[in-house]
BAGU-70172 format. One record per residue (C-alpha): z, y, x; residue in three letters. Coordinates in pm, whole numbers, padded with zeros to 5 digits, always signed. Example, Ala and Ser with C-alpha at 12.3 -4.5 7.8 and 13.67 -1.06 7.14 Angstrom:
<nodes>
+00780-00450+01230Ala/+00714-00106+01367Ser/
</nodes>
This chain:
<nodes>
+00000+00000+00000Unk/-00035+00365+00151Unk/+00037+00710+00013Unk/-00161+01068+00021Unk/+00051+01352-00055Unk/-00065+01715-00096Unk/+00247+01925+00001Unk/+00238+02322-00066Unk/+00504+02484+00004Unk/+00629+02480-00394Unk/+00547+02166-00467Unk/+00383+01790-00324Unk/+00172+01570-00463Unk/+00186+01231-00450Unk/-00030+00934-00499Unk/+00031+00559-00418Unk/-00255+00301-00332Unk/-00156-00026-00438Unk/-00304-00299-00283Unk/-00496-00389-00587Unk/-00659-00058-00628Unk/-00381+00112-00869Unk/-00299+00448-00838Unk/+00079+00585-00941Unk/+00072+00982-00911Unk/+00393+01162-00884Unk/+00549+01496-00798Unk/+00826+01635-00528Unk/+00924+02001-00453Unk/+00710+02131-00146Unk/+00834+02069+00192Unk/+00705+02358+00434Unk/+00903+02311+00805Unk/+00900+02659+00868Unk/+01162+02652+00564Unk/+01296+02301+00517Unk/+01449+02127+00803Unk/+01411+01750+00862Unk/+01732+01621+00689Unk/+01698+01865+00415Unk/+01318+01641+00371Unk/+01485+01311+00400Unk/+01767+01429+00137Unk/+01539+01541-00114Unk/+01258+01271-00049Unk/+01604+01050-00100Unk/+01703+01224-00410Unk/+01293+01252-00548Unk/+01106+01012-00489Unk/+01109+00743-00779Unk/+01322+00473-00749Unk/+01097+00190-00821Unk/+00927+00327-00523Unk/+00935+00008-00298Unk/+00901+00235+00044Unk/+00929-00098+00252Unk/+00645-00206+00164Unk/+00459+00126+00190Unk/+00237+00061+00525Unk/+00098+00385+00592Unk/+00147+00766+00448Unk/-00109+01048+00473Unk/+00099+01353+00439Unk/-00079+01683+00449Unk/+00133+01988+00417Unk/+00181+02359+00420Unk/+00299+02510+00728Unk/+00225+02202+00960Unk/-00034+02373+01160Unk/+00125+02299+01475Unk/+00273+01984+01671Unk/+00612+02146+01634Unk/+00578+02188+01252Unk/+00413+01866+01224Unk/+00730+01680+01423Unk/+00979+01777+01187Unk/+00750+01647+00861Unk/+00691+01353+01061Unk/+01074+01230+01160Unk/+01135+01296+00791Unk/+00852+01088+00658Unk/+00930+00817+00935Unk/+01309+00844+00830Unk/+01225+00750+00445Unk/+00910+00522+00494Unk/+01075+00252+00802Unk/+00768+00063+00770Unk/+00459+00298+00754Unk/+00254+00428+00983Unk/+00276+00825+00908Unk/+00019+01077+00966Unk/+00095+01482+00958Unk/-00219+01682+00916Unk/-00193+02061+00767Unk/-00266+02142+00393Unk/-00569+02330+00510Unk/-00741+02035+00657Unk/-00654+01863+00344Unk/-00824+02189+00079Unk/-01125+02133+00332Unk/-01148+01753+00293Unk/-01104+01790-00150Unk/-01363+02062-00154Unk/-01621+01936+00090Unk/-01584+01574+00203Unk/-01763+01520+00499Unk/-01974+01816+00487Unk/-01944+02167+00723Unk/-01857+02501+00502Unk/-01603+02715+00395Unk/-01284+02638+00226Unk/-00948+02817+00167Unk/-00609+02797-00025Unk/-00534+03006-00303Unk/-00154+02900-00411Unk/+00199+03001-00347Unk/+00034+03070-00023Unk/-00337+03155+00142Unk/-00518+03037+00409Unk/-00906+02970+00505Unk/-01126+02788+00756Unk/-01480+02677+00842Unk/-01449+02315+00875Unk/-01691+02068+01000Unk/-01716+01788+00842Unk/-01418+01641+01003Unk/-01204+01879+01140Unk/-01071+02293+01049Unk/-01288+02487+01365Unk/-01214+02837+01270Unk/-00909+02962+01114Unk/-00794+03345+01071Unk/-00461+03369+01062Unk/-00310+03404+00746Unk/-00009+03599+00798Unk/+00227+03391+00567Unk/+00387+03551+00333Unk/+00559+03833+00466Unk/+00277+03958+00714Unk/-00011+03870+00500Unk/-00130+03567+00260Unk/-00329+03833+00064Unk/-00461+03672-00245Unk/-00175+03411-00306Unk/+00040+03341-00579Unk/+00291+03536-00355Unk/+00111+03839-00275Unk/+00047+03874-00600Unk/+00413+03865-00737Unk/+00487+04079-00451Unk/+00238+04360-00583Unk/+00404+04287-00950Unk/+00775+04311-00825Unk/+00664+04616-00636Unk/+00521+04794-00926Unk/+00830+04721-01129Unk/+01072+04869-00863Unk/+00848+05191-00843Unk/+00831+05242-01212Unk/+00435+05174-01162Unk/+00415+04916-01454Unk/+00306+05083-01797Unk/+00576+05069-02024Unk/+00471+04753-02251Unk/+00446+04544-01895Unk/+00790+04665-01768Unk/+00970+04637-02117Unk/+00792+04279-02130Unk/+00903+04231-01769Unk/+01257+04310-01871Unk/+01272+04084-02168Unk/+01137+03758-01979Unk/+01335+03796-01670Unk/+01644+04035-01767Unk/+01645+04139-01353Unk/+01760+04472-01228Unk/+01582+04622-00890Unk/+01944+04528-00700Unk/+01861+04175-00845Unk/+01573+04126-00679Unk/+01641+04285-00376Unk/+01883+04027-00317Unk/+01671+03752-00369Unk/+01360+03868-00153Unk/+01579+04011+00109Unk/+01939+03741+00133Unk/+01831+03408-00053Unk/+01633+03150+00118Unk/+01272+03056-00007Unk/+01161+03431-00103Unk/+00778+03318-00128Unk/+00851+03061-00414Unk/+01079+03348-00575Unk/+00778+03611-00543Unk/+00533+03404-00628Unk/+00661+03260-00940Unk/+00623+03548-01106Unk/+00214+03522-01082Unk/+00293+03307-01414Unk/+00389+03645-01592Unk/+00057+03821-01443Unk/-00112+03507-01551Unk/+00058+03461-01927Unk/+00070+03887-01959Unk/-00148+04007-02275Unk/+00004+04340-02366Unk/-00205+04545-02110Unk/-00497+04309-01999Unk/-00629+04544-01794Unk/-00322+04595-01550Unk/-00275+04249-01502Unk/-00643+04233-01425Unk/-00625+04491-01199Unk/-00336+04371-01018Unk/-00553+04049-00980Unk/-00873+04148-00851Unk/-00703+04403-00569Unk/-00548+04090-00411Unk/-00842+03895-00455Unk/-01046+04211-00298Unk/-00734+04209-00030Unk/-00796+03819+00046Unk/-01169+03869+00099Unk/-01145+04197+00288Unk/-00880+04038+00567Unk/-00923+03689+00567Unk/-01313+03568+00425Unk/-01567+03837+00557Unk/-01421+03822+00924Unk/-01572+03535+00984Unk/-01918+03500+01142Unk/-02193+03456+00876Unk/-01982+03430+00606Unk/-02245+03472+00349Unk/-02425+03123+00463Unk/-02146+02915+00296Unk/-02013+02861-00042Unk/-01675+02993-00157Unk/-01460+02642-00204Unk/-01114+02629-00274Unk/-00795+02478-00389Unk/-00425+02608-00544Unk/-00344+02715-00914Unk/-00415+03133-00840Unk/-00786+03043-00787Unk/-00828+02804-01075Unk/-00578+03012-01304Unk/-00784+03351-01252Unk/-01151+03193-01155Unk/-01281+03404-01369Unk/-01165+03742-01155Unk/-01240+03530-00822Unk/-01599+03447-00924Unk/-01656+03801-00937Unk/-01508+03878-00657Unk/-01701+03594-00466Unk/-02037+03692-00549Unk/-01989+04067-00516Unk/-01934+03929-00146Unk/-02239+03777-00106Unk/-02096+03436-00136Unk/-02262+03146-00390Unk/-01930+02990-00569Unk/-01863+02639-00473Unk/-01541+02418-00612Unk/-01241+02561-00763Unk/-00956+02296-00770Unk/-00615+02338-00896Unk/-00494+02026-00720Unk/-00682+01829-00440Unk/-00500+01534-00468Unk/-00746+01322-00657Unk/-01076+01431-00423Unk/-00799+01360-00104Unk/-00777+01001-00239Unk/-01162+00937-00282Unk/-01160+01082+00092Unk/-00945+00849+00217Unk/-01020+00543+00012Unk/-01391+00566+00091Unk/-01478+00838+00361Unk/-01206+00874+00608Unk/-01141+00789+01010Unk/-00859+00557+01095Unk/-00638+00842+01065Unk/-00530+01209+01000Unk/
</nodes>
């Protein structure tokens, strides 16, 4: 049996292969290293993972995940994984690599994250060969689900937000500006707090237009910092994964082609297109 995960750094994605060809999806919080630790992985993989999982008999996992873009990153993912699966074979690649393997299999092109966090590459066929730096979230990730409840928050604390918005605000979320001062600035996983609130931009209808203004800037930000610096942009199609491009396609599509780019796949999740990689197109290993 082996497992593929998709890990963002909100939530993972799982799916086991069963030796017969079943597949059993499932769902654990995200596990980026540059935030979790390894034992706090092991004790939530511990506490998450299903219990009928039998992890002994597990012989190899595929984990691809945000933030492991590095052999020190990778390491901590991978004394986790080889903590909770004894018996597997683990392999650490970087969620980036895995949006580039959903969207495009084994062919070269563009392909990028749109999610709690951003991130793009050219890949290929096989391996990410250009990457900007994305920033993360506190330097950059322009475009994300982050970014964009950054912008939000922002408005809100500035008295920017048209009245209907900020009274709505109010309402769903009942949080003063000392409230969420102290959870950006003295509570740990600030991107996850920032970005949930993408959901509101997302679910807003009392002023359409803000919300889709708010939208398209960080989709204009994304493009103008981390798509049209790379060299011949405009050859490749505009692929990518993570619920802020599937939830507002609609604004990114415009934004796409106003940049000279055809539009290619939009994915929420890549976790199905990850297994037909591996199950039928994939190397050895990660």
């Amino acid at each position: 049996m082996i497992i593929i995960a998709d890990g963002g750094s909100t939530k993972t994605n799982w799916c086991l292969v069963t030796d017969e060809g079943k597949k059993v999806y499932f769902n654990t919080e995200g596990y980026n290293p540059y935030f979790s630790g390894t034992e706090y992985i092991i004790q939530s993989l511990n506490e998450s993972l299903p219990t009928d999982l039998e992890k002994d008999e597990i012989t190899e996992v595929n984990y691809y995940g945000a933030g492991c873009s590095t052999p020190e990153m990778r390491k901590i993912v991978e004394v986790a994984m080889q903590a909770v699966f004894t018996k597997s074979k683990v392999n650490i690649g970087h969620d980036l690599l895995a949006a580039a393997r959903a969207v495009l299999g084994n062919t070269e092109g563009f392909a990028a994250i749109l999610g709690t966090g951003t991130n793009t590459c050219i890949y290929d066929g096989k391996e990410v060969v250009q990457n900007i730096d994305s920033g993360a979230y506190i330097l950059g990730d322009e475009g994300s689900g982050c970014y964009i409840g950054k912008k939000l928050l922002t408005d809100y604390l500035r008295g920017y937000m048209p009245e209907p918005v900020r009274n709505l605000f109010w309402e769903t979320y009942k949080l003063t500006p000392d409230d969420i001062n102290e959870q950006v600035y003295t509570q740990p996983r600030a991107n996850r707090f920032c970005a949930s609130f993408s959901k509101f931009v997302y679910d807003n209808n009392v002023h359409i237009e803000y919300s889709r203004n708010l939208v398209r800037t960080s989709f204009e930000d994304f493009f103008r910092n981390l798509v049209t610096h790379y060299p011949n942009y405009q050859k490749y199609s505009f692929n990518c994964i993570g619920s802020v491009g599937y939830n507002f396609r609609n604004v990114l599509e415009e934004v796409v082609t106003e940049n000279g780019m055809k539009v290619g796949n939009i994915i929420r999740s890549p976790i199905d297109n990850l297994v037909k990689y591996h199950l039928e197109l994939a190397p050895s290993s990660l």
